[in-house]
DSSP file (Angstrom, degrees, kcal/mol; ACC not computed):
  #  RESIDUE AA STRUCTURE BP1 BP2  ACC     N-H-->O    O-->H-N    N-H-->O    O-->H-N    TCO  KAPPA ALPHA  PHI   PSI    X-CA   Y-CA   Z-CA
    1    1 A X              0   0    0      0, 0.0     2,-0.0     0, 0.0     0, 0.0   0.000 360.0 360.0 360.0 120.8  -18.4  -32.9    1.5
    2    2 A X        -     0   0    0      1,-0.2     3,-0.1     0, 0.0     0, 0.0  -0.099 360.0 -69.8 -70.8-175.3  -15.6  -30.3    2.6
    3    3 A X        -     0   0    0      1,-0.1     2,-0.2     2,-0.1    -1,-0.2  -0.040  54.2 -98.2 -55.9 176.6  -12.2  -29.5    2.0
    4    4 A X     >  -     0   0    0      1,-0.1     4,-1.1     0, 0.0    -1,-0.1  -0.615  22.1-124.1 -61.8 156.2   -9.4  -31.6    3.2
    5    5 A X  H  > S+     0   0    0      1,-0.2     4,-0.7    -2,-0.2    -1,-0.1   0.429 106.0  61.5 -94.2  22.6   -7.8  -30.8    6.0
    6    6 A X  H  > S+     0   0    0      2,-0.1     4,-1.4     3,-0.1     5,-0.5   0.622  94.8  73.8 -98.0 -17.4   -3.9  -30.6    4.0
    7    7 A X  H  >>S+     0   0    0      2,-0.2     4,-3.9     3,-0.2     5,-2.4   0.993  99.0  33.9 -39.8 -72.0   -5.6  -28.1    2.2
    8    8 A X  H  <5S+     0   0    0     -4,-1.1    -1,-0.2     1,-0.2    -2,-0.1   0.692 120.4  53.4 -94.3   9.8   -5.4  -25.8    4.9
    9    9 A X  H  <5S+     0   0    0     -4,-0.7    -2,-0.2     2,-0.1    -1,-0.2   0.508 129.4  16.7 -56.8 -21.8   -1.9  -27.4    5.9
   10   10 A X  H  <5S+     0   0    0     -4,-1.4    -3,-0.2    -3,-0.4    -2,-0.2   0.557 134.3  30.0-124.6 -29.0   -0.4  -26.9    2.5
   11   11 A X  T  <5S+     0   0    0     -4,-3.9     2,-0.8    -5,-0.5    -3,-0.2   0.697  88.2 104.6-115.3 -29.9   -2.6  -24.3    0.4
   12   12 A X  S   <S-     0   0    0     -5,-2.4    38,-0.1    -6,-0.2    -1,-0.1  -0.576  73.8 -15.9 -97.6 140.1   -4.0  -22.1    2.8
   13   13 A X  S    S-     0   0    0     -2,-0.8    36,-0.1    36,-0.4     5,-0.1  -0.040 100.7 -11.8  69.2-176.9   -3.0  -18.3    3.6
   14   14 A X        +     0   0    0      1,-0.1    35,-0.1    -2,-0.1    33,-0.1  -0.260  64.7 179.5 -68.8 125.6    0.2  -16.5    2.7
   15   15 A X     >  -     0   0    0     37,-0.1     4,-1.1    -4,-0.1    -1,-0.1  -0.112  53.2 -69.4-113.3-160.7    2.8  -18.1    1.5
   16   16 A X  H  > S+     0   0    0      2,-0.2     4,-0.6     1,-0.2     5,-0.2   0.964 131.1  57.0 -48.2 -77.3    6.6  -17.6    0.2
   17   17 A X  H  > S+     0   0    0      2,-0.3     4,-2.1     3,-0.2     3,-0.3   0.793 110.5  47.0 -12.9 -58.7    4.7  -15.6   -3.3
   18   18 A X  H >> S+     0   0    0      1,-0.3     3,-5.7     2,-0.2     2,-1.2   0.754 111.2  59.3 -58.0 -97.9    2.9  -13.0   -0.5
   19   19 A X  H 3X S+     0   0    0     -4,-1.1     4,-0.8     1,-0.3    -2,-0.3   0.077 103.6  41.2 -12.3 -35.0    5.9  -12.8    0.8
   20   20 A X  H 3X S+     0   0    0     -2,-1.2     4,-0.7    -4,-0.6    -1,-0.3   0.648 108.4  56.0 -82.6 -37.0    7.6  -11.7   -1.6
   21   21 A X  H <X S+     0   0    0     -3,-5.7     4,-0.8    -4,-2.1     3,-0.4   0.729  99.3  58.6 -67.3 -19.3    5.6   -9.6   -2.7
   22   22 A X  H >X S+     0   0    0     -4,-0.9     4,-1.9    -5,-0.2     3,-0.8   0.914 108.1  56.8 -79.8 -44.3    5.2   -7.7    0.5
   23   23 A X  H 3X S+     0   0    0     -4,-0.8     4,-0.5     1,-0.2    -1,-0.2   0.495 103.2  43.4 -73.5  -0.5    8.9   -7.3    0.1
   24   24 A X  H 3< S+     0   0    0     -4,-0.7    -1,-0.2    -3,-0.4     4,-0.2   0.252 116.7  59.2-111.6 -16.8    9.4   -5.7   -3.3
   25   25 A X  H << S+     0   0    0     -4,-0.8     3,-0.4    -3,-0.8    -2,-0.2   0.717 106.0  41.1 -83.9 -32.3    6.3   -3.5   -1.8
   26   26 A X  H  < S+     0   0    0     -4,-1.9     5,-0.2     1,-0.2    -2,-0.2   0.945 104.5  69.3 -84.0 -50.4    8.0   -2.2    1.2
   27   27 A X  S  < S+     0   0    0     -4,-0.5    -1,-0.2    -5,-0.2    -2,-0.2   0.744  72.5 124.8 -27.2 -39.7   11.3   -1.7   -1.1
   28   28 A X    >   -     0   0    0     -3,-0.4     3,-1.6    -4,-0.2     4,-0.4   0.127  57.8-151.0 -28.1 118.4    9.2    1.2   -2.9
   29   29 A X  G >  S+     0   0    0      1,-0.3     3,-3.1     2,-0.2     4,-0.4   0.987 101.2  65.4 -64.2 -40.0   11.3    4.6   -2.7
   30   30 A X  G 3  S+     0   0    0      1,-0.3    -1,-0.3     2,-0.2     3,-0.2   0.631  95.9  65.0 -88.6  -6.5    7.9    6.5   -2.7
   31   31 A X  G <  S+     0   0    0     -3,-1.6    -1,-0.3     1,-0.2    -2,-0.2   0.779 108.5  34.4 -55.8 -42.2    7.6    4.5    0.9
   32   32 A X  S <  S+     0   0    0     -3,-3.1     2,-1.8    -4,-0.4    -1,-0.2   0.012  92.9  99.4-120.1  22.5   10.4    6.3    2.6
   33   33 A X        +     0   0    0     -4,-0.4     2,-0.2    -3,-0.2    -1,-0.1  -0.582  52.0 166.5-100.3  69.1    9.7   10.0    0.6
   34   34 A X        -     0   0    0     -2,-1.8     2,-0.1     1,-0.1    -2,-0.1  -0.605  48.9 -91.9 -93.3 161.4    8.0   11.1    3.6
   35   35 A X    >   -     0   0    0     -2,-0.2     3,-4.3     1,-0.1    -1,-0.1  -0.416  46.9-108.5 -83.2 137.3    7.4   15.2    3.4
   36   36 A X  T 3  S+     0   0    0      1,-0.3    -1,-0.1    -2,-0.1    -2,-0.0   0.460 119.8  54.1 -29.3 -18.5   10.5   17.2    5.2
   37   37 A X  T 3  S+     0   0    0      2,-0.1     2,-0.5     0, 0.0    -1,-0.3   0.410  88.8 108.8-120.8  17.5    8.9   18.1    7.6
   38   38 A X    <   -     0   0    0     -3,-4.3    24,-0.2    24,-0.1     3,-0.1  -0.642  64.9-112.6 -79.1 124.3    7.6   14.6    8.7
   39   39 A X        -     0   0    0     22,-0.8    22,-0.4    -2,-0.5    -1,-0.1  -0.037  48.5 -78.9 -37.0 141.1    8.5   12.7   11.6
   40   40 A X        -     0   0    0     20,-0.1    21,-0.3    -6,-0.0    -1,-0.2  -0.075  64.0-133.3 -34.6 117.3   10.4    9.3   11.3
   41   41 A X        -     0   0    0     -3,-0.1     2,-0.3    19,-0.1    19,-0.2  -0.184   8.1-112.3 -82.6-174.7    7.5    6.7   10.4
   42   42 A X        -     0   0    0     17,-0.3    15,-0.1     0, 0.0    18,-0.1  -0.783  33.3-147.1-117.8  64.1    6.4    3.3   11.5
   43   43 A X        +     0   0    0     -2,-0.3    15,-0.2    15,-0.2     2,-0.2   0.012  23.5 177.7 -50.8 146.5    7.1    1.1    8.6
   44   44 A X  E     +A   57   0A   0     13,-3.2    13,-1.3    15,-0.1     2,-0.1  -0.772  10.1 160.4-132.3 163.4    4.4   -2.0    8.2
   45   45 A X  E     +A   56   0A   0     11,-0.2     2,-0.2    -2,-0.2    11,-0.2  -0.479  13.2 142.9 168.0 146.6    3.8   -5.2    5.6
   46   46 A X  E     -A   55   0A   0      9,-1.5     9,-1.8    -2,-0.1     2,-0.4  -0.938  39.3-114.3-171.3 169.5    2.2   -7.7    6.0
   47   47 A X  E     -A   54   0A   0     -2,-0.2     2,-0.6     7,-0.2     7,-0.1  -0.982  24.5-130.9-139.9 137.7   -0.6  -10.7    3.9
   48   48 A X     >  -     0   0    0      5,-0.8     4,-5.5    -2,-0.4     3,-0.5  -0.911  12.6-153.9 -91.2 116.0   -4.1  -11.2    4.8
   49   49 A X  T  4 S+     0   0    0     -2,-0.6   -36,-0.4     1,-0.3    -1,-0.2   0.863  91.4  51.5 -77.8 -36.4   -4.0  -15.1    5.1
   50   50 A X  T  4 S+     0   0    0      1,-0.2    -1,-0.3   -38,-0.1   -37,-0.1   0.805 129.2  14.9 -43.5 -51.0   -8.2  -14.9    4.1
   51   51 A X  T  4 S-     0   0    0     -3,-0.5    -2,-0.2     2,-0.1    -1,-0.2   0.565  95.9-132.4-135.6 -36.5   -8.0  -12.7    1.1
   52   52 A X     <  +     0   0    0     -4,-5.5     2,-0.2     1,-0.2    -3,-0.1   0.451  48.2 153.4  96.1 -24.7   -4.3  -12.9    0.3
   53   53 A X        -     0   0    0     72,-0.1    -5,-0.8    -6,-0.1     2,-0.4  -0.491  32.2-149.3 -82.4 136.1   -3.7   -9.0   -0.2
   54   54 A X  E     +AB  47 124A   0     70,-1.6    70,-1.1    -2,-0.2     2,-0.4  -0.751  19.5 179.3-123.5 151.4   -0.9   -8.2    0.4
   55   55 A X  E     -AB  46 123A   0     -9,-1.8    -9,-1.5    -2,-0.4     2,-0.3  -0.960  15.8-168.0-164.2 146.5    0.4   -4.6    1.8
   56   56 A X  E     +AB  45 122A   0     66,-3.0    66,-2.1    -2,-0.4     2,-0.4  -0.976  20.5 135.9-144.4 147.3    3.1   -2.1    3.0
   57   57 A X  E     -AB  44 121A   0    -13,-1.3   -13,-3.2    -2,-0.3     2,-0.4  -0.965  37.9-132.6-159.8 166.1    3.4    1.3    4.9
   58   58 A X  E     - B   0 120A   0     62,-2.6    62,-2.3    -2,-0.4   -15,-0.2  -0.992  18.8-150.9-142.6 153.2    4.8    3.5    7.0
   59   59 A X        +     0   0    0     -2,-0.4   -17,-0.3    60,-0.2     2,-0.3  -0.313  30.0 168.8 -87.8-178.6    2.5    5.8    9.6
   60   60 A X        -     0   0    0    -19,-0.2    58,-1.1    -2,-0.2     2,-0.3  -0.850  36.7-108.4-175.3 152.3    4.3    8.9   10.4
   61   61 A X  B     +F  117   0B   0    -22,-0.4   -22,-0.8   -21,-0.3    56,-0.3  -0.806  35.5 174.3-110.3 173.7    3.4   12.2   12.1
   62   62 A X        -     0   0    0     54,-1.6   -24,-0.1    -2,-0.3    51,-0.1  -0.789  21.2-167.3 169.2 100.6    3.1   15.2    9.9
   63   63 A X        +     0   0    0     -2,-0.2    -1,-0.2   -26,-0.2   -25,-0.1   0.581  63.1 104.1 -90.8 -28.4    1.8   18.7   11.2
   64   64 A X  S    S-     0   0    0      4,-0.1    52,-0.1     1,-0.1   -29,-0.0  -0.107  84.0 -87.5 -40.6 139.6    1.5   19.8    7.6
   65   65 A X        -     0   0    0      1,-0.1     5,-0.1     3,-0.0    -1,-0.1   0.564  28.8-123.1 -15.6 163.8   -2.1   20.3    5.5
   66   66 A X  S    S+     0   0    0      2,-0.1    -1,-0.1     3,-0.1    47,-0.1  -0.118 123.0  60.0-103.2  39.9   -3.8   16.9    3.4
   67   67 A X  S >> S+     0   0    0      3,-0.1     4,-2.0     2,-0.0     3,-0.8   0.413 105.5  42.1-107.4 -43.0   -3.4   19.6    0.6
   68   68 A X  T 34 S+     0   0    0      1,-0.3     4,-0.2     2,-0.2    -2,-0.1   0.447 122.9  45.8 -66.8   3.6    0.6   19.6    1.3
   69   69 A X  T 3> S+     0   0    0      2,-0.1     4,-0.7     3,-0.1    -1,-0.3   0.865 105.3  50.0 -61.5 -67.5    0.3   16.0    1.5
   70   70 A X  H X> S+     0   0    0     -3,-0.8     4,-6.5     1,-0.2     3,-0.7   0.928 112.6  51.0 -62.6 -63.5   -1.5   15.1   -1.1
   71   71 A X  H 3< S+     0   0    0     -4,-2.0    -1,-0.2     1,-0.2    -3,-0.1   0.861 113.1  49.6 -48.6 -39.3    1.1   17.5   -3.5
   72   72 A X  H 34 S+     0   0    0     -5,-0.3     4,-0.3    -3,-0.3    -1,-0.2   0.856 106.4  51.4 -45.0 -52.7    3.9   15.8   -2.0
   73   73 A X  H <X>S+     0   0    0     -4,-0.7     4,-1.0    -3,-0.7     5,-0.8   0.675 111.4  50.7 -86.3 -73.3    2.3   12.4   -2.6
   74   74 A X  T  <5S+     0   0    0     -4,-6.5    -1,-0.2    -5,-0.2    -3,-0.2   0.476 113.2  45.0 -82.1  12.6    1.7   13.4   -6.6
   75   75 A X  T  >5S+     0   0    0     -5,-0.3     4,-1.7    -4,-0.1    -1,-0.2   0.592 115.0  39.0 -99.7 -35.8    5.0   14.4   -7.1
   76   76 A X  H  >5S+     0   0    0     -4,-0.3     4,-1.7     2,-0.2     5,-0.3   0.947 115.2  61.1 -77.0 -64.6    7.3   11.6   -5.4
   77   77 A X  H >X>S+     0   0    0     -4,-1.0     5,-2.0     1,-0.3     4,-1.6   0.880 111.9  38.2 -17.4 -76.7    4.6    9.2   -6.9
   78   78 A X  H >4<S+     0   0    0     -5,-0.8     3,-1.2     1,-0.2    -1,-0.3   0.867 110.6  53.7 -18.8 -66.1    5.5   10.4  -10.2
   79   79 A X  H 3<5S+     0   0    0     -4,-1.7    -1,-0.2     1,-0.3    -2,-0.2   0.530 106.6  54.4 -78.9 -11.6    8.8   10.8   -9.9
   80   80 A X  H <<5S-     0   0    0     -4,-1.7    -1,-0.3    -3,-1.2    -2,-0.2   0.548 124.2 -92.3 -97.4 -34.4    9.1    6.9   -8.6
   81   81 A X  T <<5S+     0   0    0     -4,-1.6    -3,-0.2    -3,-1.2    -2,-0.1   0.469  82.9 137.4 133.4  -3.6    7.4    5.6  -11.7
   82   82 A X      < -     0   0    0     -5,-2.0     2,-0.5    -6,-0.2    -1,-0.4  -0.403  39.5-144.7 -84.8 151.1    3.7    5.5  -10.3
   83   83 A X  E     -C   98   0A   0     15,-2.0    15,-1.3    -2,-0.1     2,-0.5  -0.817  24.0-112.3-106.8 151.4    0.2    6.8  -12.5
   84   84 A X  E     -C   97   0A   0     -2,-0.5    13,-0.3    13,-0.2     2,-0.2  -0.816  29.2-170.5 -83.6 126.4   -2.5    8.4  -11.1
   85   85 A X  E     -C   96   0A   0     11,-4.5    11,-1.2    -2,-0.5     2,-0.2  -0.761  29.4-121.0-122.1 153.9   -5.9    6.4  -11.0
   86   86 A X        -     0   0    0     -2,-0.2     2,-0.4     9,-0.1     9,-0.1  -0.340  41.8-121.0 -85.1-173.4   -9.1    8.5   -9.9
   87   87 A X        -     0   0    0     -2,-0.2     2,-0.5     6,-0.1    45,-0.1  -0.991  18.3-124.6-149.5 137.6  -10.6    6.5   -6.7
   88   88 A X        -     0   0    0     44,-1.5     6,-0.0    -2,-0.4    -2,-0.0  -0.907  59.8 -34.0 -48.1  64.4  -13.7    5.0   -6.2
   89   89 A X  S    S+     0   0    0     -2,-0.5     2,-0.3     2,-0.1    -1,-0.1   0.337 103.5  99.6 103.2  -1.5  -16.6    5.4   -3.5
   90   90 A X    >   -     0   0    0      1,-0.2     3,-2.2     3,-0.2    -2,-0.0  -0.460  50.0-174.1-122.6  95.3  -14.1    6.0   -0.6
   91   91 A X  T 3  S+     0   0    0      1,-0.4    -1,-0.2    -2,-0.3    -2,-0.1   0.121  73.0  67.9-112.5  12.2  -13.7    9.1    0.3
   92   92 A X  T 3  S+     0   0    0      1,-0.1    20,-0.5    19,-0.0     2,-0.5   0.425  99.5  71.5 -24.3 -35.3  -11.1    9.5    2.8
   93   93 A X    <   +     0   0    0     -3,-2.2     2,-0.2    18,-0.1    -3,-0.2  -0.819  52.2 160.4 -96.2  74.7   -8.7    8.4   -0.5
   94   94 A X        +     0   0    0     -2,-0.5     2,-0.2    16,-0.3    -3,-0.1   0.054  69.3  43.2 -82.2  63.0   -8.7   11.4   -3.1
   95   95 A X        +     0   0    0     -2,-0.2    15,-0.6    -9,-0.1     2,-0.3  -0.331  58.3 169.4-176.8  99.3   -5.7   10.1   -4.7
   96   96 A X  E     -CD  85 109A   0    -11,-1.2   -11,-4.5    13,-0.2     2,-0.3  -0.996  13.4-166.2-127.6 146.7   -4.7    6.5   -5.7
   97   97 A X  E     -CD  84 108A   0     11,-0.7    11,-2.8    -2,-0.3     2,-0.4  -0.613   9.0-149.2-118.7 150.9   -1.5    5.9   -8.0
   98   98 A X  E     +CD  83 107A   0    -15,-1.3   -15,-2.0    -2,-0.3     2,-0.3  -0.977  20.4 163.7-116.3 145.4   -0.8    2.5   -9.7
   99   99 A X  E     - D   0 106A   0      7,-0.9     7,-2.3    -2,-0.4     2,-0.4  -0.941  40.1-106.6-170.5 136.5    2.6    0.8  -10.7
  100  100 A X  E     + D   0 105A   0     -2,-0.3     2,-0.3     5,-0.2     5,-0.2  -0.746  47.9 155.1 -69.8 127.7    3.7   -2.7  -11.6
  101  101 A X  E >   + D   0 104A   0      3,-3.7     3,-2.1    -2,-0.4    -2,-0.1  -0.860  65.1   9.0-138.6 156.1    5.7   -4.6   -8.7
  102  102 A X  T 3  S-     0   0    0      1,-0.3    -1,-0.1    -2,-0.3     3,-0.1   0.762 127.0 -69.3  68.8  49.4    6.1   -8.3   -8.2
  103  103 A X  T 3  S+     0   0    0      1,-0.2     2,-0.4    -3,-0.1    -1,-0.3   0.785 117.2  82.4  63.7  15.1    4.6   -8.8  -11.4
  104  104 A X  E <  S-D  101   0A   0     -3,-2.1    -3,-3.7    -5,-0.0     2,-0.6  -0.956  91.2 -88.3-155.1 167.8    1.0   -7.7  -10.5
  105  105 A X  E     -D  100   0A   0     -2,-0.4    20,-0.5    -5,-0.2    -5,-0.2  -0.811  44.9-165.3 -90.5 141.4   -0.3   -4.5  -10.3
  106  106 A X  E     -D   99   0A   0     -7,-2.3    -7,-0.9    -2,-0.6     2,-0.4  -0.599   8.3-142.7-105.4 164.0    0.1   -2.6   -6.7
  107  107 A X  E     -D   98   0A   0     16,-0.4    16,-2.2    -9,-0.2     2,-0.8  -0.963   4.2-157.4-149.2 166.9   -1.6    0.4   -5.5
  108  108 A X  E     +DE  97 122A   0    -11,-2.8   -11,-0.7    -2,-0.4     2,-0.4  -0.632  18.3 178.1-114.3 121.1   -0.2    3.2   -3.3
  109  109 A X  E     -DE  96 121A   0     12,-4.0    12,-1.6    -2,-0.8     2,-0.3  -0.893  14.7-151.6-101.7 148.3   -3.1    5.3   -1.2
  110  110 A X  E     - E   0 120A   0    -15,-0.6   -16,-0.3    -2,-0.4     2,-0.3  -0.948  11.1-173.6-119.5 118.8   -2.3    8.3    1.3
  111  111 A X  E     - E   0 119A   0      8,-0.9     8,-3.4    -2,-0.3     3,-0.2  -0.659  29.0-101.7 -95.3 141.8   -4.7    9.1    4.3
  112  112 A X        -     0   0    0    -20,-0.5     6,-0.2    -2,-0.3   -42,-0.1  -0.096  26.5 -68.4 105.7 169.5   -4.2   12.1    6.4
  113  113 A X        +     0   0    0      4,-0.4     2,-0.7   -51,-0.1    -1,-0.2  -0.157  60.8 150.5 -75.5 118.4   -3.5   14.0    8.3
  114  114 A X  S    S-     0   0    0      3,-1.2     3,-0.5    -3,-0.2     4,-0.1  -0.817  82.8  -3.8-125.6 128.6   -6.0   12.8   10.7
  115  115 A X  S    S-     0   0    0     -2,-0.7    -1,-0.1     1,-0.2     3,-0.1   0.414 128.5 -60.0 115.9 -38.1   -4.9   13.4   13.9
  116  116 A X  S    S+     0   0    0      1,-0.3   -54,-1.6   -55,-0.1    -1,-0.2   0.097 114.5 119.4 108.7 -26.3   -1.7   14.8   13.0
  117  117 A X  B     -F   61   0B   0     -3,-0.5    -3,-1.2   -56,-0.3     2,-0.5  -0.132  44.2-161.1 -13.6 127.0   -1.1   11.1   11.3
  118  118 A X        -     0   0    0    -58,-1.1     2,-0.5    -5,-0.2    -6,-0.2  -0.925   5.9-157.8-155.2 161.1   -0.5   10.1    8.1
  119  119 A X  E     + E   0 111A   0     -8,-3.4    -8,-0.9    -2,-0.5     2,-0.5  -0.778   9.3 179.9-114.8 136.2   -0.6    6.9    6.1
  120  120 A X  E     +BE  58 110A   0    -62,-2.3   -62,-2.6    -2,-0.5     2,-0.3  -0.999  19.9 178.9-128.3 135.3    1.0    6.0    3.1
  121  121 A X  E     -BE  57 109A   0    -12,-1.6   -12,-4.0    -2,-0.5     2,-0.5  -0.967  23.2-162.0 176.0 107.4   -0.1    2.1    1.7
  122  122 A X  E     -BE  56 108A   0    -66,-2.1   -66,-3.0    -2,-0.3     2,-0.3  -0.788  22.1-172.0 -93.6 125.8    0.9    0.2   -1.2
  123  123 A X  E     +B   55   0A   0    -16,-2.2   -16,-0.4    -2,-0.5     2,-0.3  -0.967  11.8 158.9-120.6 139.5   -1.9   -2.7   -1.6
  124  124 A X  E     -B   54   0A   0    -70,-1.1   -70,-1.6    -2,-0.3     2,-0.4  -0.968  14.8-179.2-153.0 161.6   -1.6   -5.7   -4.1
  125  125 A X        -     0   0    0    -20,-0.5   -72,-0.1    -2,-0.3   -20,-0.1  -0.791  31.2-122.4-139.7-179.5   -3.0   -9.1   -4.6
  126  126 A X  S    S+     0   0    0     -2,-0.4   -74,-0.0   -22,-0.1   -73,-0.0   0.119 107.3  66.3 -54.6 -10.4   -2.3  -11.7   -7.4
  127  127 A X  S    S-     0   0    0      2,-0.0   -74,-0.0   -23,-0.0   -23,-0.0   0.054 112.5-122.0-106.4  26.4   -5.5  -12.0   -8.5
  128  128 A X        +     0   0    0    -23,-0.1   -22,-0.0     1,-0.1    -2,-0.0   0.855  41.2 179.0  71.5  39.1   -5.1   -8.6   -9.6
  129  129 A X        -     0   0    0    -24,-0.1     2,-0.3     2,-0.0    -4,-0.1  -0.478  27.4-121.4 -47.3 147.1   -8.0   -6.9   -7.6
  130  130 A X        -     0   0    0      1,-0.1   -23,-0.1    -6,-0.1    -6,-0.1  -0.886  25.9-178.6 -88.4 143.7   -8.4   -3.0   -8.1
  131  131 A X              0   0    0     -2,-0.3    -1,-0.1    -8,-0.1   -24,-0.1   0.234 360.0 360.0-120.7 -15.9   -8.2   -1.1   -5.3
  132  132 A X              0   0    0    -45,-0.1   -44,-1.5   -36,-0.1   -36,-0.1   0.105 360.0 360.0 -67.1 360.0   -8.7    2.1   -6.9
């Protein structure tokens, strides 16, 4: 027997709760602490209606090092209220930070430069996934 189909009128994918969260994630100062000599970014957020997780960023371009990133990155992090978690199996990510927001735990990754690019991405669920 399957679901019902008001299930996935009523229950299914991101709702008001995503929302919200997505907005108290994009609110993050450490979002708009882009390095001094970084172009104007491309803020994002957004909910995976599948999975639920829910996530905010900005791109930017950023002629500077990943070490002068990265140093950037662990300092604003800090200074914003974020910890440092070691990171897991991916290895594109040295560096992921944790912080409570919207009642769950979020976490903020930075990729790049690749490219001249770089990414800065707060990720969160409510079932309280690690991302780390």
């Amino acid at each position: 027997m399957g679901v019902p189909a008001g299930y996935f009128l009523f229950m299914y994918g991101c709702g008001q709760k995503e929302d919200g969260l997505a907005t108290a994630m994009a609110g993050d100062p450490v979002l708009g602490a882009t390095p001094a000599a970084a172009e104007k970014g491309e803020p994002y957020r957004g909910c995976d209606d599948d999975d639920l997780f829910v996530y905010a960023g900005t791109d930017y371009r950023y002629g500077g090092t990943r070490q002068s990133v990265l140093d950037h990155y662990r300092e604003s992090a800090q200074a914003n209220g974020w910890r440092s978690r070691p990171v897991r199996g991916d290895e594109s990510v040295s560096d992921c930070f944790t912080k409570r927001i919207g009642g769950t735990t979020a976490y903020l990754t930075v990729q790049g430069p690749e490219n001249g690019t770089v990414q800065a991405e707060i990720v969160a669920d409510h079932a309280r996934s690690d991302w780390c």
